[in-house]
C-alpha positions in Angstrom: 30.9 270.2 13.4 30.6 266.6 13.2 33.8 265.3 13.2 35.5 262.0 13.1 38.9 261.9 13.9 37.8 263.1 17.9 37.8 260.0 20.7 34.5 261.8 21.7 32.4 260.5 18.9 30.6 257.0 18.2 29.8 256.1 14.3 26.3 254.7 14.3 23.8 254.0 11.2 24.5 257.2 9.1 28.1 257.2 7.4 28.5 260.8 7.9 27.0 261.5 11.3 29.1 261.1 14.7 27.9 261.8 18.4 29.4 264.7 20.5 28.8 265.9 23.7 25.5 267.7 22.7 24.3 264.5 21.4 24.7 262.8 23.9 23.0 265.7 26.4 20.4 265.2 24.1 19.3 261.6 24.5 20.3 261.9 28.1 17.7 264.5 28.8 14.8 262.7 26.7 15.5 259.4 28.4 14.6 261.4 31.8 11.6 263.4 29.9 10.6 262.5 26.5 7.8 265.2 26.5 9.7 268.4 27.1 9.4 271.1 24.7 11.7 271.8 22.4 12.4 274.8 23.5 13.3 273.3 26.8 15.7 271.1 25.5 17.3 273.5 23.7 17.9 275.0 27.4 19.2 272.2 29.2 21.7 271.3 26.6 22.9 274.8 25.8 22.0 275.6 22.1 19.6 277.4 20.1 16.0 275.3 19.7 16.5 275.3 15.8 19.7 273.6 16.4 17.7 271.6 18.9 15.3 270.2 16.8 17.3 269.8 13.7 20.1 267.7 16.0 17.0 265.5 17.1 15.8 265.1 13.8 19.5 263.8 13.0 19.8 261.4 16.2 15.7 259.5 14.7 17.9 259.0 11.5 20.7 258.0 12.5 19.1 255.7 15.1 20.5 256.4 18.1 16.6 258.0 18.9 14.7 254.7 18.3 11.4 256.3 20.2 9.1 257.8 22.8 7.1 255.8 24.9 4.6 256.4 27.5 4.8 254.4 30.9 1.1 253.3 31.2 0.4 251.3 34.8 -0.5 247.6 34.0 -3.4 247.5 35.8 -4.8 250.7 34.1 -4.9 247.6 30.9 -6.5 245.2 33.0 -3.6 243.4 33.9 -3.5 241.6 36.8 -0.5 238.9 36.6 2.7 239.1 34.5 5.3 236.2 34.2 8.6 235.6 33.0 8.8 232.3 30.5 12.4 230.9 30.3 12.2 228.9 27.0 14.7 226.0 26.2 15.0 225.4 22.7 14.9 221.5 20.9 17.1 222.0 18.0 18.7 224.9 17.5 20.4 224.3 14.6 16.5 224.1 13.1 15.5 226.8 14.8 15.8 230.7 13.1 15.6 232.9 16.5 14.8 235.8 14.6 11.8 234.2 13.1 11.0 232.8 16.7 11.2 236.0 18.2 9.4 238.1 16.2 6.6 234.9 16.3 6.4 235.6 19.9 6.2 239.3 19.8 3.0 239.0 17.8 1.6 237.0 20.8 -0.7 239.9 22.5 0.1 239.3 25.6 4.0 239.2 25.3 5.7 242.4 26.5 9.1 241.6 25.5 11.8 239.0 24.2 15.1 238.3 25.3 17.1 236.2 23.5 19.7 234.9 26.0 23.1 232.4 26.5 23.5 230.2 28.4 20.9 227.1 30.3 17.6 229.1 28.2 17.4 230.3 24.9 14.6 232.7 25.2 13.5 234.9 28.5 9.6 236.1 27.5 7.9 238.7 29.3 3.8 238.3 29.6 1.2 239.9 30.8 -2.5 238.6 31.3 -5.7 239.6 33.2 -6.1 236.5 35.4 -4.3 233.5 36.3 -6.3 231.5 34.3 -5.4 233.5 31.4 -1.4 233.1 32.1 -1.9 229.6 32.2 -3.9 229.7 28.8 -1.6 232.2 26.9 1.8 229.6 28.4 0.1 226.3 27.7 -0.8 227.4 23.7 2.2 229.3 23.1 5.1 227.7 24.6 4.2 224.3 26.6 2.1 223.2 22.7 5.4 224.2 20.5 7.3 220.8 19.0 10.9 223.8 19.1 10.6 223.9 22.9 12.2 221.6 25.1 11.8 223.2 28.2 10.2 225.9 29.8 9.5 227.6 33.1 6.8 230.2 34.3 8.0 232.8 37.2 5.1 234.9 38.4 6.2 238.8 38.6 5.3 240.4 42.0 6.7 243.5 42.0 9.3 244.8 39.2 10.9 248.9 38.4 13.0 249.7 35.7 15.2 252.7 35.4 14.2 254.5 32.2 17.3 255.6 31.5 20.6 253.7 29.9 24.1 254.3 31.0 26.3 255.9 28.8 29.9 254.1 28.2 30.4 255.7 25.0 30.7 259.3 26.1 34.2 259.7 27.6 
């Protein structure tokens, strides 16, 4: 059923497990509505919902299903001001990203990390309740580091996202 010799495949994590078209209907339809039933699923794809759940159970393994996420409105938080920080590193031959990264992502109020090529190492996403709070969480966390060279705060206005990813591996 899972073949490997077919141009409609990908190999991810899991040595015996390959992608097919069902697969991919799969994580197409949960990126659009991650809390559908089971049952409904099943439906939309076109198999049975034991097949269903046991080909989702196989796509968390394999990790190609990395998650389900609520989208929660900021404000809803208490947050009133998110930024983007570009971050230029010192010396990046002393610097381990990885490590700096995942130093970051401990920072409450950092949403995400980008690590980037090109004029800025790092691209940060933050979120705080006030001005005064951006300012605080940017001056202790990025201007006070001895690794960054440069950085540069650009306040967030207005932002969407499309909560789905394209797919170039499905032919």
């Amino acid at each position: 059923m899972f073949g490997t010799h077919s141009p409609n495949y990908i190999r991810l994590n899991m040595p015996d497990f390959d992608l097919d078209r069902t697969d991919f209907g799969l994580l197409e339809t949960l990126q659009r509505t991650a809390r559908i039933t089971n049952k409904e699923l099943a439906a939309a794809v076109g198999i049975s919902p034991s097949t269903c759940l046991e080909r989702v159970r196989r796509l968390q393994s394999c990790g190609a299903l990395t998650g389900y996420h609520a989208a929660v409105d900021p404000e809803a938080f208490g947050i009133q001001v998110q930024a983007m920080v570009s971050v230029r590193l010192a010396r990046h031959a002393l610097v381990s990203f990885d490590k700096l990264r995942d130093e970051l992502l401990n920072i409450p109020e950092v949403v995400s990390v980008y690590l980037l090529a090109g004029a800025q190492d790092f691209l940060v996403h933050v979120a705080a309740g006030s001005v005064n709070h951006l300012r605080d969480v940017v001056s202790e966390n990025f201007a006070a580091r001895d690794d960054v060279a440069h950085m540069e705060t650009s306040l967030i206005f207005d932002h969407a996202r499309s909560h789905s990813l394209p797919n170039f591996a499905q032919t």
